[in-house]
N, C-alpha and C positions, 0 to 999 in steps of 0.2 A: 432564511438565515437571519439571527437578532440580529441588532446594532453591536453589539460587542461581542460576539464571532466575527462579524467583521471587520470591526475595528484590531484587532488582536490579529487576526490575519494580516490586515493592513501594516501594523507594525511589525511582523515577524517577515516578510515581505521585503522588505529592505535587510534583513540580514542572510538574503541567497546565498549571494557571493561567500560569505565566512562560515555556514552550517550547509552550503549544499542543496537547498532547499529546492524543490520543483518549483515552474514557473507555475504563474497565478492559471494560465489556462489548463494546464494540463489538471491543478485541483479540481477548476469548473468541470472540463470532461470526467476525471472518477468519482466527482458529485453525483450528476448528471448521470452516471453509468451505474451505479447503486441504487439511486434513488427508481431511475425508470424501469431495472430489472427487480428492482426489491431486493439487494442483495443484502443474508442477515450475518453472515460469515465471512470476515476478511483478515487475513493476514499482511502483516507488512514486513519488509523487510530492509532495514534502515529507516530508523526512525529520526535519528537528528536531534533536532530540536522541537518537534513536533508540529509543524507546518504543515505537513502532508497530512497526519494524522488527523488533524484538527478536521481536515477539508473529508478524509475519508468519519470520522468520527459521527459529522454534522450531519450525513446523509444519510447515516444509520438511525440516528435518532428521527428524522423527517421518518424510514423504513418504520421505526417505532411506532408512529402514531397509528398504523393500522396496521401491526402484524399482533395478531391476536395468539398466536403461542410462545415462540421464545421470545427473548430480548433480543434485539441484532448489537454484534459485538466485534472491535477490531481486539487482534490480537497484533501488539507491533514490539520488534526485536531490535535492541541497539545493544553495542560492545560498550561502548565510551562510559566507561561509569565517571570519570571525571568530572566532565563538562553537561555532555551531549545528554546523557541517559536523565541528569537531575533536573536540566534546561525542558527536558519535556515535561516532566512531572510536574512542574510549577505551572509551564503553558495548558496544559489539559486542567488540570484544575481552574485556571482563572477561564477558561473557556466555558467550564461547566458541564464538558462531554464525558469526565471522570469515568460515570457509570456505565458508558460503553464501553470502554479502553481497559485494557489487561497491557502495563508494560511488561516486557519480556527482559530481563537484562542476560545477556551472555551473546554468543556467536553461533550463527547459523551457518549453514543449516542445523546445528545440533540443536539449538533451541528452540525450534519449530514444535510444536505440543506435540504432544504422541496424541492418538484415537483416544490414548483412556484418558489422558490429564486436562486435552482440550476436543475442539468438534472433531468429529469423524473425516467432515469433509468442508470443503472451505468452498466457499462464493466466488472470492476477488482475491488473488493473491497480488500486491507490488511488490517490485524490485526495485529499491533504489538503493544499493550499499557497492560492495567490495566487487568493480566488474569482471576481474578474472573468475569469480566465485559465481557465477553467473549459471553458469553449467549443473553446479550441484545444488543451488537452490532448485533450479526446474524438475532434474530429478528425482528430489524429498518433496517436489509437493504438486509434481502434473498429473499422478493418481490421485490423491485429495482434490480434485478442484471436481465441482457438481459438474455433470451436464449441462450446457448453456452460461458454466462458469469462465473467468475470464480471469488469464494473467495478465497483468500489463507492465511493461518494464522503460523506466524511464532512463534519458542520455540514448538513447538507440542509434540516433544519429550525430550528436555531440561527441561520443567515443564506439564509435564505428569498425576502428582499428582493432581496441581492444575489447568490441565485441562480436568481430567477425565469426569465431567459430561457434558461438551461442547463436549466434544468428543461424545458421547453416544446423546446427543443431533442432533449432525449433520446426524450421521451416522442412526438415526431415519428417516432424512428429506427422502422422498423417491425422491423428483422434483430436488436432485442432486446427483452425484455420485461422492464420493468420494475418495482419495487414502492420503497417509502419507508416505512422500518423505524424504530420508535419507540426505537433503539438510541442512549443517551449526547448527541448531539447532534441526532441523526438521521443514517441511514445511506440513502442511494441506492444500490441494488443493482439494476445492471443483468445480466442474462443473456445472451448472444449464441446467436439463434437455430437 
């Protein structure tokens, strides 16, 4: 990672608390989790202010250096056209990960690319947005994910409460296995089997 990826990380890093932002480790895990599987397709879901994205963004392009057919690409979804959606636009560009990144403005799950507008099938799906919604993001997108692909959903243990029945939900799914990683707020990491 350059000096000003992480510099920029570094300062977007201190505004957690007011954008929501995943902790610093859980970006090193979905670094880390991209890069060692080569994943070239990821979707996000809550984007923010682009703090996650940056960290998913960064590991696409490292994926870059040696995938010799497509381009790896996140695709990331935010509502907040106010604030949050323009906040990322500015951080992705001063980061320089631009040409991986497709913002998405609108609400998911409707936003989610269809087969023909975007990939067929996705790598890495996050969830970090609306937790009661938590149920119909997995539904629009636990058939899209590849084989050996991975949902990972952040807060898992931070709101617990209000993600009990996703919880109970996933852990039904049999075509993944999952674990609940003691990562920042807690991280659900599903695998597709």
């Amino acid at each position: 990672m350059n000096k000003k990826i992480k510099n920029l990380l570094a300062s977007l890093a201190l505004t957690r608390e007011t954008f929501w932002n995943i902790h610093e480790e859980t970006g090193k895990f979905l670094n880390l989790l991209i890069v060692s599987q080569k994943y070239k397709t990821v979707l996000e879901i809550g984007t923010s202010n682009g703090y996650s994205g940056i960290w998913l963004a960064e590991a696409l392009s490292q994926v870059a250096k040696t995938c010799k057919t497509k381009t790896p690409h996140l695709y990331t979804i935010e509502s907040n056209l106010k604030k949050r959606f323009p906040l990322a636009t500015k951080n992705f560009k001063e980061s320089g990960l631009s040409k991986y990144i497709t913002q998405i403005l609108g609400h998911a799950p409707e936003a989610i690319p269809s087969r023909s507008a975007g990939p067929k099938k996705f790598d890495l799906a996050f969830f970090d947005a609306t937790k009661y919604e938590h149920i119909l993001y997995w539904n629009a997108v636990k058939n899209r994910i590849n084989k050996g692909g991975t949902i990972a959903v952040d807060n898992i243990i931070s709101h617990k409460d209000a993600l009990k029945d996703f919880i109970k939900e996933v852990k039904k799914d049999t075509s993944f296995t999952t674990v609940i990683l003691p990562l920042g707020t807690g991280l659900l990491v599903s695998v597709k089997n």
